[in-house]
ROBA-559203 format. One record per residue (C-alpha): residue in one letter; x, y, z. Coordinates in steps of 0.02 Angstrom, whole numbers, padded with zeros to 5 digits, always signed. Layout:
% ROBA-559203
AXYZ;...
//
This chain:
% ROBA-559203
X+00000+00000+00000;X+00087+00159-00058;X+00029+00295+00025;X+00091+00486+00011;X+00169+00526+00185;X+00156+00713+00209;X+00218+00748+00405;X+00296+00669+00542;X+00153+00594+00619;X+00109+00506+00476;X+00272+00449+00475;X+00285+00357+00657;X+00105+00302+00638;X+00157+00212+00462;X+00322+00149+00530;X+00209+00072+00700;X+00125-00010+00564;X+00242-00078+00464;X+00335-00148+00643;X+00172-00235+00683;X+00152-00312+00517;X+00347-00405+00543;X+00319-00452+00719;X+00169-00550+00647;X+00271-00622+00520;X+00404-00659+00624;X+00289-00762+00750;X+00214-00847+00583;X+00402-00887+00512;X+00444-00941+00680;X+00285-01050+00695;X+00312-01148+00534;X+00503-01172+00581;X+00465-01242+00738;X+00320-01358+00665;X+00477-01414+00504;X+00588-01444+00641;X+00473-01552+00742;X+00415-01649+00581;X+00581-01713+00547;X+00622-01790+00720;X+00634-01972+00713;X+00499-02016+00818;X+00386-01896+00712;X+00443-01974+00553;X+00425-02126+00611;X+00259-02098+00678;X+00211-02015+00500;X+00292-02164+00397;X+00166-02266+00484;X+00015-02159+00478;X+00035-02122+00271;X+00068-02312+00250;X-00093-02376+00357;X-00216-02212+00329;X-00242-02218+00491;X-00203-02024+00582;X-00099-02044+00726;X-00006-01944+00854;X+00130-01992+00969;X+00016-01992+01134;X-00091-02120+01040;X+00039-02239+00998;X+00109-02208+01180;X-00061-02270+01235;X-00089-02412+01125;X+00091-02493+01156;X+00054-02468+01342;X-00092-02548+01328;X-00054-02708+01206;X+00103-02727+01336;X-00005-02724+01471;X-00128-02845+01391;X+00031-02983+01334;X+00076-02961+01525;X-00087-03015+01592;X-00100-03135+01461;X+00048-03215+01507;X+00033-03211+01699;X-00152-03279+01698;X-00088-03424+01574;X+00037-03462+01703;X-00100-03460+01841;X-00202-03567+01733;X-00081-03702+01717;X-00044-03685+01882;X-00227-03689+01908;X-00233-03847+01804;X-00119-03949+01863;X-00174-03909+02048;X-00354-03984+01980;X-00277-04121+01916;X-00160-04169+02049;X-00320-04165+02155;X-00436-04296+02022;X-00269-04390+02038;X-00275-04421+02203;X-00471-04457+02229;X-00461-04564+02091;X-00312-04662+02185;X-00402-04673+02328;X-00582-04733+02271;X-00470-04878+02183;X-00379-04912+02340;X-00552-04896+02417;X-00637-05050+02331;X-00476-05144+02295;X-00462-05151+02500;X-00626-05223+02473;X-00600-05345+02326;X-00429-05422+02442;X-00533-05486+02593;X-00656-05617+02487;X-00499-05649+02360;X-00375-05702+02505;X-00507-05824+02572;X-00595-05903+02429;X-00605-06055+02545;X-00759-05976+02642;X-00849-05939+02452;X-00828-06119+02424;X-00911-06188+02578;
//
């Protein structure tokens, strides 16, 4: 905008002006270097890579999250298999041992009339 300066006021009011105008475009120039230089960190290109390749948006607090979360999950996973085989073979251990003894049960039972098949004869 060219405009015809005629006095001295005009003068400091344009040049208060103009001094506004390249603060703002300093902060803007500033902005968009900050936002470049965060772009190409590795995590952010990284994160990026993955998002163009899947077309899925993401963000690093998101990925944060969902690797928290599927670590979490394997742990559990794992621990509670553990407990379930521990579980498992308690159960088992137990059948084991009421099966033993219902056998020992009514074999003690069978050995009385087998050791005298004298009396069954008489």
């Amino acid at each position: 905008m060219a405009r015809k300066i005629s006095n001295q006021a005009e003068l400091k009011a344009e040049i208060s002006r103009l001094e506004i105008i390249i603060k703002n475009q300093e902060s803007n120039l500033m902005d968009k270097a900050h936002a470049i230089r965060e772009s190409f960190k590795p995590s952010n290109i990284i994160i990026n890579g993955l998002a163009s390749l899947t077309d899925i948006p993401m963000n690093k607090n998101q990925i944060l999250k969902k690797g928290l979360l599927i670590a979490l999950t394997y742990i559990f996973q794992r621990y509670f298999h553990r407990t379930e085989i521990k579980i498992e073979t308690m159960i088992s251990n137990i059948i084991s041992e009421i099966k033993n003894k219902f056998q020992e049960l009514f074999r003690s039972e069978d050995t009385p009339e087998r050791q005298n098949p004298e009396q069954d004869q008489i």
